[in-house]
C-alpha positions in Angstrom: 63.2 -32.4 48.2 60.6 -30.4 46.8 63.3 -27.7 45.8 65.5 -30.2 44.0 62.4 -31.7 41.9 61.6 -27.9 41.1 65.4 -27.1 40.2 65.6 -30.3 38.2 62.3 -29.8 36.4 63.2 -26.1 35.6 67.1 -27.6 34.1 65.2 -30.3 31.9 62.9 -27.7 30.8 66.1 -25.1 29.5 67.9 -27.5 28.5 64.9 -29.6 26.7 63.9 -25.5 24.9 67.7 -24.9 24.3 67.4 -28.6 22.1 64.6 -27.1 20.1 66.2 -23.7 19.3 69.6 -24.9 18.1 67.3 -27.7 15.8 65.1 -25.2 14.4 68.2 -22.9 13.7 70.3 -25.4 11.9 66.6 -26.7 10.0 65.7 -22.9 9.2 69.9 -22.7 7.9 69.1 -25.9 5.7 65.9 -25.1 4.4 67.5 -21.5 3.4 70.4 -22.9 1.5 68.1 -25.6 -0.3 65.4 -22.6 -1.2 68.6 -20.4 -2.9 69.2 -23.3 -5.2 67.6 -22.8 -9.0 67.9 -26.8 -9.5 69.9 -30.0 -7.3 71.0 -33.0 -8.2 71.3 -36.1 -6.2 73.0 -39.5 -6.3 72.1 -41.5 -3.7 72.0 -44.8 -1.6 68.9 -46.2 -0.3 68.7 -48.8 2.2 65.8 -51.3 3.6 66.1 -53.2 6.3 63.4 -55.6 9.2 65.9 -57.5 11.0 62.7 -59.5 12.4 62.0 -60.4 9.1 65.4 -61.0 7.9 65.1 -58.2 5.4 67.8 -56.1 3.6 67.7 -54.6 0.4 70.1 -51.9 -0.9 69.8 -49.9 -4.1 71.3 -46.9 -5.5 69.4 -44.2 -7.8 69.7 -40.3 -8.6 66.9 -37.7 -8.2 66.9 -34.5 -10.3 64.7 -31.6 -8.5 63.5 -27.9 -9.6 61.0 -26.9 -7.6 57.8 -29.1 -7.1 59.7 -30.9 -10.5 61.9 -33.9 -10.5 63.0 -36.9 -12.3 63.8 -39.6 -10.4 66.0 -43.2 -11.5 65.6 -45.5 -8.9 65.3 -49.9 -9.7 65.4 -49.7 -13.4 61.9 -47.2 -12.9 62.1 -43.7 -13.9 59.7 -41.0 -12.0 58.6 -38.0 -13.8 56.9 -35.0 -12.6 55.9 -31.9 -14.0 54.5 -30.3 -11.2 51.2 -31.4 -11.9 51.0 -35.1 -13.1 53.3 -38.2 -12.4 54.9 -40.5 -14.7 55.7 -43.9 -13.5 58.0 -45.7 -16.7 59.0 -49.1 -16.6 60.9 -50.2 -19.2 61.3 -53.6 -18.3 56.9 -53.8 -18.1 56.8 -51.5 -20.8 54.0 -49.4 -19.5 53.3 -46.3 -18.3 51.4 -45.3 -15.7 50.1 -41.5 -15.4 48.5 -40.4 -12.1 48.3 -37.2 -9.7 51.0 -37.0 -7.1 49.5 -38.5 -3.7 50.3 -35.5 -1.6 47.5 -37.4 1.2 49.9 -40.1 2.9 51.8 -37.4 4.7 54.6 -40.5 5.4 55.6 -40.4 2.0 58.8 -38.5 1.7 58.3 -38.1 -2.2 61.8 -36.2 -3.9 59.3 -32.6 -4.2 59.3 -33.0 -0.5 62.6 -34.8 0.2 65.0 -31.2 1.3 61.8 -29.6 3.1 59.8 -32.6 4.4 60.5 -31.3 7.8 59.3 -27.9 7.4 55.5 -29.0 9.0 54.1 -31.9 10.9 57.4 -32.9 13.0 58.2 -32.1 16.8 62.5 -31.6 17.1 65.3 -31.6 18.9 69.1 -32.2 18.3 70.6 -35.3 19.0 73.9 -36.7 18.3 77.1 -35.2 16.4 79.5 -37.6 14.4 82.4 -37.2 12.3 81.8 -39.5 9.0 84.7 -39.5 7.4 86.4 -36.3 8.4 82.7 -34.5 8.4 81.2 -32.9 11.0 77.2 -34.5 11.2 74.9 -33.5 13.3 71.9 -35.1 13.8 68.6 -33.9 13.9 65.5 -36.0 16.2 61.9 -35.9 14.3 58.9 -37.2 15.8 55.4 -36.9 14.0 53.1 -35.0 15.5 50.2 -37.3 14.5 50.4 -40.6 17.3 48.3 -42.0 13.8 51.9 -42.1 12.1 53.1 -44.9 10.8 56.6 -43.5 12.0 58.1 -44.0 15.1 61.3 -41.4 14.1 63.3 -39.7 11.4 67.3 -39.2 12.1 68.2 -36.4 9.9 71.9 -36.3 9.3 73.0 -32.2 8.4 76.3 -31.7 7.3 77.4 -29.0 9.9 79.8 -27.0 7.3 77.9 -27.0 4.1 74.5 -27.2 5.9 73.6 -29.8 3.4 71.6 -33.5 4.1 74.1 -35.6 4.3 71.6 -38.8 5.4 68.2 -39.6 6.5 67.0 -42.8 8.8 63.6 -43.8 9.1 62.7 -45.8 11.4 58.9 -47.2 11.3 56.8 -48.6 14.5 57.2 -52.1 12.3 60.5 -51.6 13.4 61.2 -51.1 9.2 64.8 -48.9 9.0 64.7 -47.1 6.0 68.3 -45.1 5.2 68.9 -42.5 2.7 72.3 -41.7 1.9 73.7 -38.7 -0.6 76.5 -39.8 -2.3 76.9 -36.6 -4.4 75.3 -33.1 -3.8 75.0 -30.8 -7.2 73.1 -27.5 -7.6 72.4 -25.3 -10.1 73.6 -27.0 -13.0 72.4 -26.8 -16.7 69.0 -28.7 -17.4 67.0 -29.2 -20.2 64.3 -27.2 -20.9 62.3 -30.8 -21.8 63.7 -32.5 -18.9 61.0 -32.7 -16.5 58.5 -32.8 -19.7 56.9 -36.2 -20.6 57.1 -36.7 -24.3 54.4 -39.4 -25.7 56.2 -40.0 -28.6 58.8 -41.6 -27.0 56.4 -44.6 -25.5 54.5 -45.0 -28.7 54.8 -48.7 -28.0 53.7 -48.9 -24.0 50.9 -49.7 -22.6 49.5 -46.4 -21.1 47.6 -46.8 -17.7 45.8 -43.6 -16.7 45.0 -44.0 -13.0 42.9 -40.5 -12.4 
């Protein structure tokens, strides 16, 4: 009996080890193609949901990304960063708010962080593989390392032949399922050289809220 705990504890072990290495392969292959790319462009869906609650909310947006820059569209609110400081614009409130990014909640997936979130902070495996609509996606399991975490996991869907995200699905220890879907996947395409740049002029009637 002893023998067959000690055999069986030795297979979970490989085969727990074996998990790890094909996940950090396939994150490392990601991470690579992301890191070759001068700029990306996303259209996505973004999904809410707290079935306890009786919660769904859907929205769509798009997310343009250089670096540590990006300009992000998402419920009639546009996101700016330069790399340095944040602009929050909302038309509809006509104010602008200007603030530091909050790189301190380490459960905020922000879009400088969306591709490469993963790289730190995370203990993986691999987990499922499913064909959505006639692609190959396999799944990658992320638990936090900090037990503090408001997360409980992170599915994160890889597109096995373009080694692209194809999805991400959050799902919080309030039970809160969070989805992020790419509906299109663009790189290196021409951008303004005033794109991720914050022009004043431009808001000349706003209120302006400085929060640092």
């Amino acid at each position: 009996m002893k023998h067959i705990t000690a055999y069986l504890l030795i297979a979970f072990t490989i085969t727990t080890s074996l998990a790890q290495n094909k996940a950090k392969a396939l994150l490392n292959e990601v991470s690579q193609k992301v890191k070759s790319y001068e700029n990306i462009a996303i259209d996505f869906k973004y999904t809410l949901e707290n079935t306890s609650e009786n919660i769904k909310q859907e929205t769509r947006g798009d997310v343009i990304m250089k670096g540590d820059q990006y300009k992000l569209n998402i419920l009639g609110i546009v996101r700016l960063f330069d790399g340095k400081t944040l602009y929050t614009i909302s038309p509809e409130d006509e104010e602008v708010t200007i603030s530091s990014e909050n790189d301190n909640e380490e459960d905020a997936i922000t879009p400088s962080k969306m591709l490469s979130f993963y790289e730190d902070g995370y203990i993986y495996s691999t987990d499922i593989e499913q064909n959505i609509k006639g692609r190959k996606i396999q799944y990658i399991k992320l638990i936090p390392i900090d037990s503090k975490s408001e997360i409980k996991y992170i599915l994160l869907g890889i597109d096995a032949q373009t080694k692209h995200i194809y999805n991400l699905i959050q799902l919080g220890k309030n039970s809160t399922k969070t989805t992020f879907t790419v509906n299109s996947f663009k790189t290196n395409e021409p951008l303004s050289k005033t794109l991720f740049t914050f022009d004043a002029s431009k808001y000349e009637d706003y209120y302006i809220n400085k929060l640092d």
